[in-house]
C-alpha positions as CSV (number, residue, x, y, z in Angstrom):
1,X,-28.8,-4.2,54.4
2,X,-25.5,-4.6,52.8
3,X,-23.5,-7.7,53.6
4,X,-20.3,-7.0,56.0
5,X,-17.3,-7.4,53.5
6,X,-14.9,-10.4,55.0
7,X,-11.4,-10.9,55.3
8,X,-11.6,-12.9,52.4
9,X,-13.0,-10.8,50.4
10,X,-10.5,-7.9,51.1
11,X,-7.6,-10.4,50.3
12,X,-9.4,-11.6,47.2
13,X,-9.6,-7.7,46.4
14,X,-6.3,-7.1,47.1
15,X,-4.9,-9.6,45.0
16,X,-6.7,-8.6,42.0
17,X,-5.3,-5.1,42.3
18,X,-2.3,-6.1,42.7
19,X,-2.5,-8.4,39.6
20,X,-3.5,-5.7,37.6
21,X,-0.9,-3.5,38.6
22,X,1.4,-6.0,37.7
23,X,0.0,-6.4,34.0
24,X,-0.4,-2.8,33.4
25,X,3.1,-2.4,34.6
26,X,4.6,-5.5,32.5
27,X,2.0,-4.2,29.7
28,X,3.6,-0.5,29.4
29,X,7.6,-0.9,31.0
30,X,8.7,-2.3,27.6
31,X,7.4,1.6,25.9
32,X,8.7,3.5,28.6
33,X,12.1,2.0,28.2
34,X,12.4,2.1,24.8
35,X,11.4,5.3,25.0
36,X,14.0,6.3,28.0
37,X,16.2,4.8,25.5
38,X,16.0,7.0,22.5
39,X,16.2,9.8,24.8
40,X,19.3,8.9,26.2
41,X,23.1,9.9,24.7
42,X,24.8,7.4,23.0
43,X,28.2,7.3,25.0
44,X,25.7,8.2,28.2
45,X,24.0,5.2,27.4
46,X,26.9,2.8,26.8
47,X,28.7,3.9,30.0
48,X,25.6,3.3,32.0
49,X,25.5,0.0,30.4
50,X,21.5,0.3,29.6
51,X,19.2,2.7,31.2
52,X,15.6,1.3,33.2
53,X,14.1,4.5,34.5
54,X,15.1,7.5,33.1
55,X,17.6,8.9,30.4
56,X,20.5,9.7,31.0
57,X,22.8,12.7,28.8
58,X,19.0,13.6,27.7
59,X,19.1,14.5,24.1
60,X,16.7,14.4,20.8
61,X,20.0,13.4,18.7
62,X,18.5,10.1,17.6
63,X,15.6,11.5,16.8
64,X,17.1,13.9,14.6
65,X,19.0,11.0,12.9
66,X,16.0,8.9,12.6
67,X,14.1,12.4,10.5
68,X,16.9,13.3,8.5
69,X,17.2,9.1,6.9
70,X,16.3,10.0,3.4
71,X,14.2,6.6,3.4
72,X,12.1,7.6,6.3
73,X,9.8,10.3,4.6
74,X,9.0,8.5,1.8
75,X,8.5,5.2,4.4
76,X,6.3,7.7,6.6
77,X,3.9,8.6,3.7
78,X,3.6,4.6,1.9
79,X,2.4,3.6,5.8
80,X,-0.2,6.3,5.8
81,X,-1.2,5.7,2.7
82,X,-1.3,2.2,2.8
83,X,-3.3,2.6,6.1
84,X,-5.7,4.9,5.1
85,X,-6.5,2.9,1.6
86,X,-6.6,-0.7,3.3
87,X,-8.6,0.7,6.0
88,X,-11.3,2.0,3.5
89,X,-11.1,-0.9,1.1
90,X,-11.4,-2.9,3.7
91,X,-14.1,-1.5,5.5
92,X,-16.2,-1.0,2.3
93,X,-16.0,-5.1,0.7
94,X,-16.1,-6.8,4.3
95,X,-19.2,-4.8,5.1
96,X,-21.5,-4.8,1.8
97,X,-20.5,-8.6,2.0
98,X,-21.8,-8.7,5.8
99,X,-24.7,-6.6,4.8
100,X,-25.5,-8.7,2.0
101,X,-24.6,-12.2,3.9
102,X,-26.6,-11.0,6.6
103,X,-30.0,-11.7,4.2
104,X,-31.6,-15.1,5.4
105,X,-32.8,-15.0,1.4
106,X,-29.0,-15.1,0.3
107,X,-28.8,-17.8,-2.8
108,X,-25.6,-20.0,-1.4
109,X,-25.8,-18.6,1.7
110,X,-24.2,-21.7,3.6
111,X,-22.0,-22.5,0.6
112,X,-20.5,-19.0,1.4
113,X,-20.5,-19.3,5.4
114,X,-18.6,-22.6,4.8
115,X,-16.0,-21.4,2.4
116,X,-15.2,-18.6,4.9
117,X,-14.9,-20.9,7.9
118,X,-12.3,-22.6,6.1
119,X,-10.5,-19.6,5.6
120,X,-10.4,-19.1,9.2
121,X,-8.8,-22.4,9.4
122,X,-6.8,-23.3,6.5
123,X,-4.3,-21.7,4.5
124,X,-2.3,-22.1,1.4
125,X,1.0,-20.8,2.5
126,X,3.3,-18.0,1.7
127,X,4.7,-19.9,-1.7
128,X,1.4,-20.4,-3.0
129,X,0.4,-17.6,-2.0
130,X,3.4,-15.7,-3.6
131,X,2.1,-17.8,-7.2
132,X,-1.5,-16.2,-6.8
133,X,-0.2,-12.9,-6.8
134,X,2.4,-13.2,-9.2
135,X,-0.2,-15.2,-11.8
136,X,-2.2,-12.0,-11.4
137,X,0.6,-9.5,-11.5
138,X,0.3,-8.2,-8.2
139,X,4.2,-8.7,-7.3
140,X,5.6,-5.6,-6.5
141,X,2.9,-2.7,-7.0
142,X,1.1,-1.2,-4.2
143,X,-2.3,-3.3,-4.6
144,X,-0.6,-6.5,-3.6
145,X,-0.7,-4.9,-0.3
146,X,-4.4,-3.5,-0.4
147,X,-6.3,-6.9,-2.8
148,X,-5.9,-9.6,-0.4
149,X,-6.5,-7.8,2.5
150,X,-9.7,-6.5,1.2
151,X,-12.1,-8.8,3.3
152,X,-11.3,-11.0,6.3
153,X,-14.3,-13.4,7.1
154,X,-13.7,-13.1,11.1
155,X,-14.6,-9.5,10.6
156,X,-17.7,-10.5,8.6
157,X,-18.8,-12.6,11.0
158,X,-18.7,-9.3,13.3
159,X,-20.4,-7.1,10.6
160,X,-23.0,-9.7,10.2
161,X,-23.8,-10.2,14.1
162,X,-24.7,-6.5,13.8
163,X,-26.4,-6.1,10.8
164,X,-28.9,-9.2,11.7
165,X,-29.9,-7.4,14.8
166,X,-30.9,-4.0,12.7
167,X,-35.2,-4.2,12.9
168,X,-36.0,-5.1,8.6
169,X,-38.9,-3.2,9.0
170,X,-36.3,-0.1,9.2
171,X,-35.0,-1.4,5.1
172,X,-38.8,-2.2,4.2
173,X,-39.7,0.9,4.9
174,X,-36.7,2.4,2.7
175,X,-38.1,0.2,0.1
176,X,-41.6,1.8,-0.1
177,X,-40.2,4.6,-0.6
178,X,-37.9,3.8,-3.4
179,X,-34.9,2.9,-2.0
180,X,-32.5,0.8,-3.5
181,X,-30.3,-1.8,-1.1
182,X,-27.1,0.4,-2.0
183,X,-29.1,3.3,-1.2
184,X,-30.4,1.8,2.1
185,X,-27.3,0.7,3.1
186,X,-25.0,4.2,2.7
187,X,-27.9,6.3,4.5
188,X,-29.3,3.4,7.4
189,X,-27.5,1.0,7.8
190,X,-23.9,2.2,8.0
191,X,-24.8,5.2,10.3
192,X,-26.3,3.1,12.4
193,X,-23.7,1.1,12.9
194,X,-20.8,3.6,12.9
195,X,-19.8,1.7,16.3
196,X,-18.7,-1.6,14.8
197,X,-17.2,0.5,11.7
198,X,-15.2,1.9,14.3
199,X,-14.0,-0.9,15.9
200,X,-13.6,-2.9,12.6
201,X,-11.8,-0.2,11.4
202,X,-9.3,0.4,14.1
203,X,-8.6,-3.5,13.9
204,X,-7.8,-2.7,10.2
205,X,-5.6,0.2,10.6
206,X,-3.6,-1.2,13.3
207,X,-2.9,-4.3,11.6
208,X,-1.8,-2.3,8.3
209,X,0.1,0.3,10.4
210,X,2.4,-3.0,11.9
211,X,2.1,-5.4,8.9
212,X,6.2,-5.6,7.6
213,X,5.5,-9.3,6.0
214,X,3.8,-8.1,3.1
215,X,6.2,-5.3,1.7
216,X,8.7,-7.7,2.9
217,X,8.0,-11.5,0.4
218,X,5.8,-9.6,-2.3
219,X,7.5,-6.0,-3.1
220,X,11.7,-5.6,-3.5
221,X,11.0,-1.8,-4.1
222,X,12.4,0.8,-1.7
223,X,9.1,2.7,-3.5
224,X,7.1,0.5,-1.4
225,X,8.9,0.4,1.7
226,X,6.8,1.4,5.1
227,X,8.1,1.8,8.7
228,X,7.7,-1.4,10.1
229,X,9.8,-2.7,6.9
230,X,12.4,0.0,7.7
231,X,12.5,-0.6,11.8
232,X,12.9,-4.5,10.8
233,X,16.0,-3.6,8.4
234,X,17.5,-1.2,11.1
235,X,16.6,-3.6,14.2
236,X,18.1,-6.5,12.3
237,X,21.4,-5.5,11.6
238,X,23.7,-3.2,13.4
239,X,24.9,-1.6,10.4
240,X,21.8,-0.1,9.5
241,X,21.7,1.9,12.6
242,X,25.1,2.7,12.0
243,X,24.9,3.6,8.7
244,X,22.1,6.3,9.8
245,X,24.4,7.0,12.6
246,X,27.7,7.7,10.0
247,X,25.1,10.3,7.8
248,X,24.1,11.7,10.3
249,X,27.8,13.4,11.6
250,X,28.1,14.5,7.6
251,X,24.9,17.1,9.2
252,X,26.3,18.1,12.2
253,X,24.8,15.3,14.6
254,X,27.3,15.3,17.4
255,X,28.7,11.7,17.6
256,X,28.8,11.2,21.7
257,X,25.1,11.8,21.4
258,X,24.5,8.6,18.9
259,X,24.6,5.1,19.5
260,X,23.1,2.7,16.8
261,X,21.4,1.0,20.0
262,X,19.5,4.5,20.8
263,X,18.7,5.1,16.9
264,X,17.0,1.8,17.2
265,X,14.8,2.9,20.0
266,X,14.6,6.2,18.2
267,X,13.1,4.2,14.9
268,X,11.0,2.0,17.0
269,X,8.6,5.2,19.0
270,X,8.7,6.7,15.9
271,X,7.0,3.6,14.0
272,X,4.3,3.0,16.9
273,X,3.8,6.7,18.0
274,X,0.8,7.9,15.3
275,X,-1.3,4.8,15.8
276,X,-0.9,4.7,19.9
277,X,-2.0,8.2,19.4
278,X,-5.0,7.3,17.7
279,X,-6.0,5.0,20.2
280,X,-7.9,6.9,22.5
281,X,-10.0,9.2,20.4
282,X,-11.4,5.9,18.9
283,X,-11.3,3.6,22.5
284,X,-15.1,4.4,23.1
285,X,-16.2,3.4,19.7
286,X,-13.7,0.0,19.7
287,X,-15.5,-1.2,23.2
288,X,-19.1,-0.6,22.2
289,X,-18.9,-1.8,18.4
290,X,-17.1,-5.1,20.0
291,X,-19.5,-5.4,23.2
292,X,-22.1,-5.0,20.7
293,X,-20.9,-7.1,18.2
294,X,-20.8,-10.5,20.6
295,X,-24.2,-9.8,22.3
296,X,-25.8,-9.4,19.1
297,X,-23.9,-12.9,17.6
């Protein structure tokens, strides 16, 4: 027979609910009203001195400013493309090194877990770092924001956890039949771990999508600029905004509709809008490669 619940446990209940309400609501209130925001009229919004719950002179004004900034095409397609190529990158060194760190017959096996540790501890700086990639001519082209990032021992650690738990009598048998560890590896191993690719690989993307440091200390140009680099210039300073704003009334943006306060807002849901989106077609894989990932360490 069940136990009778008591009054304890229905307060102890309660409370958690009601703590979870609260974090979901402190979790998501700062999106909804930056998103109220950028739906709201400029002089709407400055009369009603800030708007909490909903907009107020509703209008997609700033939205249309923030598409028609010649910079934030070209600032669209650099983030995808940075994404999309660090994600890959990424995902293909961090792995085969898992893969091949995973091997209890690895020569310098330790020598290799212990210079990773470090790296998850220790690092040089952003003026030696700057030196590295300037010594190697990185400094302004694209792959000073792909090279570095290509492996990230944390996330090897993960890949390994997995890959040690994969049965070697799967790869032996592979290897009887001719199979090379490449071969193995592209047509066993990573389809059976497409969970923690996912998960690795949403990690990855997000923190590309976000990332405004690098473009910011290692590239000075505009070629390179993504949207987190442009929403820091426009968030920064006022005249940014209002420098979209004045361009914008040259193509017939009405002015009442515009604030540079609501193009800000404007800027920001358009910088975090495709990767929320992605979120939840890839939420199921990012729980099950992670839950995997730390039962298998």
């Amino acid at each position: 027979m069940l136990k009778a619940r008591s009054t304890g446990d229905h307060i102890f209940d309660s409370l958690n609910v009601l703590g979870m309400l609260l974090l979901i609501f402190v979790t998501l209130y700062p999106f909804w009203f930056v998103l109220v925001g950028s739906l709201s009229g400029g002089v709407a919004y400055t009369r009603a001195r800030g708007v909490f719950w909903w907009p107020v002179g509703a209008t997609l004004a700033n939205y249309q400013v923030v598409f028609r900034e010649p910079g934030i095409a070209s600032a669209f397609r650099m983030t995808i493309y940075r994404t999309l190529v660090g994600t890959v990158t990424h995902l293909v060194v961090t792995s085969l090194f898992a893969y091949a760190f995973s091997k209890r017959n690895l020569v310098g096996r330790k020598v290799y877990a212990t210079i990773g540790m470090i790296t998850l501890f220790f690092s040089g700086g952003v003026i030696p770092a700057y030196l590295v990639r300037q010594a190697l001519g990185l400094l302004n082209t694209f792959w000073v924001l792909i090279i570095p990032a290509m492996i990230n021992f944390w996330n090897v650690i993960i890949f390994r956890a997995f890959f040690a738990e994969i049965p070697d009598s799967i790869s032996e048998s592979a290897k009887i039949d001719g199979a090379g560890e490449y071969r193995i590896f592209v047509q066993l191993i990573v389809p059976l771990s497409a969970a923690v690719f996912a998960a690795i690989g949403l990690f990855t993307a997000v923190w590309h999508w976000n990332d405004f440091f690098q473009p910011l200390i290692f590239t000075t140009s505009r070629r390179f600029e993504t949207l987190p680099l442009l929403l820091l210039r426009t968030i920064r300073t006022r005249e940014a905004a209002s420098g979209m704003a004045t361009r914008a009334a040259g193509l017939g943006v009405p002015q009442d509709e515009i604030n540079p306060l609501t193009i800000q807002m404007a800027t920001m849901i358009v910088a975090v809008a495709p990767i929320l989106v992605l979120y939840p077609f890839l939420q199921r894989y990012f729980v099950k490669g992670i839950m995997l990932g730390s039962i298998k360490g």
